[in-house]
N, C-alpha and C positions, 0 to 999 in steps of 0.2 A: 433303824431297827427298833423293835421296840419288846418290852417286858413285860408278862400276865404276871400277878401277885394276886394276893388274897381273893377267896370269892365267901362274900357273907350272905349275899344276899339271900331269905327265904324265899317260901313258897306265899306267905304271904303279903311280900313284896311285889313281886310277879304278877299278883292280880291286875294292878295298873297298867302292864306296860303294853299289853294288848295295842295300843294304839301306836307307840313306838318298834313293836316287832311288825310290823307288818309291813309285807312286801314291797308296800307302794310307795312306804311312810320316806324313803330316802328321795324317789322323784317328787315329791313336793317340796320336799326341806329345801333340796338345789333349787328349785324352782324359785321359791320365796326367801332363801335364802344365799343369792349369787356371789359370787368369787369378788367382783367389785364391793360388795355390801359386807364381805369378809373381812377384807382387804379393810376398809374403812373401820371396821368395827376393832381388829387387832392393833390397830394401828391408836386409838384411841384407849385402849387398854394399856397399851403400851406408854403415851403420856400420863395417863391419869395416876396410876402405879407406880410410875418411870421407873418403869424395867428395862435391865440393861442386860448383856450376855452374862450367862452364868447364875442370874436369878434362881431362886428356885420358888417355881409357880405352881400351885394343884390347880387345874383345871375340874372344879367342881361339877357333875352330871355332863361331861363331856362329848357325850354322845358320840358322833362319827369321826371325831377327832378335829370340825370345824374350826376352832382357835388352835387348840391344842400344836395341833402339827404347824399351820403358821409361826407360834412362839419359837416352837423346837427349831424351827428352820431362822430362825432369827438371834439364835445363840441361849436361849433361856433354856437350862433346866426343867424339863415338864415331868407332872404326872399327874394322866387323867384318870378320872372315876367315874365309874357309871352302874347300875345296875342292868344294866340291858345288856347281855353277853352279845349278842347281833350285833346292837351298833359298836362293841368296842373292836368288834371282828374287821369291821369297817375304818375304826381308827387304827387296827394294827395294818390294816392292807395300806391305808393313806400314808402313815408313816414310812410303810418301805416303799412304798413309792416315790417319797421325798428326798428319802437317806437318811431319816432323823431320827434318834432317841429319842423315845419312848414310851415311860413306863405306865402302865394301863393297870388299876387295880378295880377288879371287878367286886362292888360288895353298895351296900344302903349308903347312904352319906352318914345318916345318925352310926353307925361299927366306923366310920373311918378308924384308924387307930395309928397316932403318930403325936408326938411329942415334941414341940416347938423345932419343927425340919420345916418349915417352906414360910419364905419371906413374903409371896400374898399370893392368894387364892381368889377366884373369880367364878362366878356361877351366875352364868350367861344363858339369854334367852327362853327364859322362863325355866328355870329346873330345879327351882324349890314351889313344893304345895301337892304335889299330885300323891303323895302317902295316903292312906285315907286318915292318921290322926295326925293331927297339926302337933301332940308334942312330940313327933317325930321328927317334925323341922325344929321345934326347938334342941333337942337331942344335937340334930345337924350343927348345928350355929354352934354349940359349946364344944363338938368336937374339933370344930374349926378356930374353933377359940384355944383351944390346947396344941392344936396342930402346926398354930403361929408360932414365931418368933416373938419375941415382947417389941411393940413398935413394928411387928406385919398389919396387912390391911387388906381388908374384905371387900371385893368390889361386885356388887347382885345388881342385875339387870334382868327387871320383869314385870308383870303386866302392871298398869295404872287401873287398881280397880275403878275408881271414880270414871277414865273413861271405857273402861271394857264393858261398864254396866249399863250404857247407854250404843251398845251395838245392836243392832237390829237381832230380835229372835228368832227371823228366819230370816236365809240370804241364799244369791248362790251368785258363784264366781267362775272365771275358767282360771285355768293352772294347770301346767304342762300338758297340755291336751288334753286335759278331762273338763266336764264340765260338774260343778262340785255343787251339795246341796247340804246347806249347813242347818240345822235346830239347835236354839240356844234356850238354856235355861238356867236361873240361880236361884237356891235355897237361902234365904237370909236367914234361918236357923241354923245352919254349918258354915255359910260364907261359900260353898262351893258352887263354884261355876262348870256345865257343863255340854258338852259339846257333840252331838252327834251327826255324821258326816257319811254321806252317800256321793257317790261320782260312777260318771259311765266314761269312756276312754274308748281306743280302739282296740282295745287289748281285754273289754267287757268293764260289768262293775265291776264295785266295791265298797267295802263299809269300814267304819269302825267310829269309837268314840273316846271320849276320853272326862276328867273331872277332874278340875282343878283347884286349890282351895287360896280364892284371892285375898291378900293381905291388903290393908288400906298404911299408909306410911305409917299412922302410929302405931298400929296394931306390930309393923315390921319394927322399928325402931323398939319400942319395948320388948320385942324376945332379944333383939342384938345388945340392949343393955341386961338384959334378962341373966344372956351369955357371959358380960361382964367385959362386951364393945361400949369405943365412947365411938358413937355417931358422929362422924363430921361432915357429910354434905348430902343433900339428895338433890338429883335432877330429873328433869323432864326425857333425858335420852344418854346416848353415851357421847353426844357432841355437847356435852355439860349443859345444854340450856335449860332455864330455870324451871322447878317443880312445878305445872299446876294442874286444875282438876281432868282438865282435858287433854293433859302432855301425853303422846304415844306411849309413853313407856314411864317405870319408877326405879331409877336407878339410884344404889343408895352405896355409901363409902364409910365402911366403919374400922378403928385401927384396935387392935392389941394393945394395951396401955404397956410401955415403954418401963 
């Protein structure tokens, strides 16, 4: 089963998420997102953390309840956040699907509001940058910073700008039976990245876009010390191999000082 709590979120909040409400946006997720590739990825959060039953875990920008419900169904304490009221409709359907507890509070990441209750929190597959002001992600970090325990630990999984900047500015792919046409482009005055996406399907088109705002590791490491984390590892992915310009992904491991 699971619990609704707080809803903070504005109206301009909501601006962003356009890209996340959208009807289609869950058939692609599954698509490039599959049950094997879940599987692996909780399972690696689950070492890196070493989370054990009873944990208690915030699932940061949670979305459709992707980790969220895996943890719960693995004995962890969860509770996920998101501001997209749809997909958390999505995580409460998945979790009674499961059988599992939990708790779903709908609101910003920067309002979280909680006082050293969760032993570590994780914000998986890009779900910090898309605000349009970046100190609203630092906002984020210090709430998450207060939300810890002393000696909890932070675990962010998200894009490697070094190589997202070197992705072709037009592409197009197939994915789940559409065939998908991407526009890419970056402002190096905001750092945002952004994305605009047209697909035809048998079900017709569809559009949407979105704008991201990539951090480069140091840029991330100094708001998490910003926060008043001490940084202890960053990787190329969440199978820990090592940072570099080119690694898929920038995953980064900061603790609550103790």
């Amino acid at each position: 089963m699971s619990r609704t709590v707080t809803d903070t979120a504005g109206p301009a909040d909501r601006r962003w998420q356009d890209f996340f409400r959208h009807p289609d946006y869950p058939t692609f997720a599954h698509a490039t997102l599959p049950p094997e590739r879940t599987a692996a990825e909780t399972a690696a959060v689950r070492r890196i953390l070493g989370l054990r039953p009873t944990t208690r875990v915030l699932d940061l920008g949670c979305g459709y309840g992707r980790i969220s419900v895996p943890l719960a169904r693995a004995g962890m304490e969860v509770t996920g956040l998101d501001a997209v009221p749809e997909l958390l409709e999505r995580a409460r359907g998945a979790a009674a699907a499961a059988g599992v507890r939990l708790e779903l509070i709908h609101s910003a990441m920067r309002d979280l509001d909680a006082v050293e209750r969760f032993d570590a929190v994780v914000n998986l597959s890009t779900a910090l940058g898309y605000v349009p002001d970046e100190a609203d992600d630092a906002a984020a970090l210090a709430a998450v910073y207060r939300a810890l325990v002393p000696g909890g630990r932070l675990l962010i999984d998200t894009e490697n700008r070094e190589a997202t900047l070197r992705k072709a500015r037009r592409t197009w792919y197939e994915v789940a039976g559409a065939t998908v046409w991407c526009r890419r482009s970056f402002a190096p005055m905001t750092g945002r990245w952004t994305e605009t996406i047209d697909w035809l399907s048998d079900t017709g088109r569809g559009g949407s876009a979105f704008s991201l705002r990539l951090y480069a590791l140091t840029e991330l490491r100094s708001m998490l010390e910003g926060a008043g984390f001490l940084v202890e590892q960053a990787w190329g992915g969440l199978d820990q191999t090592p940072y570099e310009c080119d690694s898929p992904r920038m995953v980064v491991l900061a603790r609550r000082p103790a």
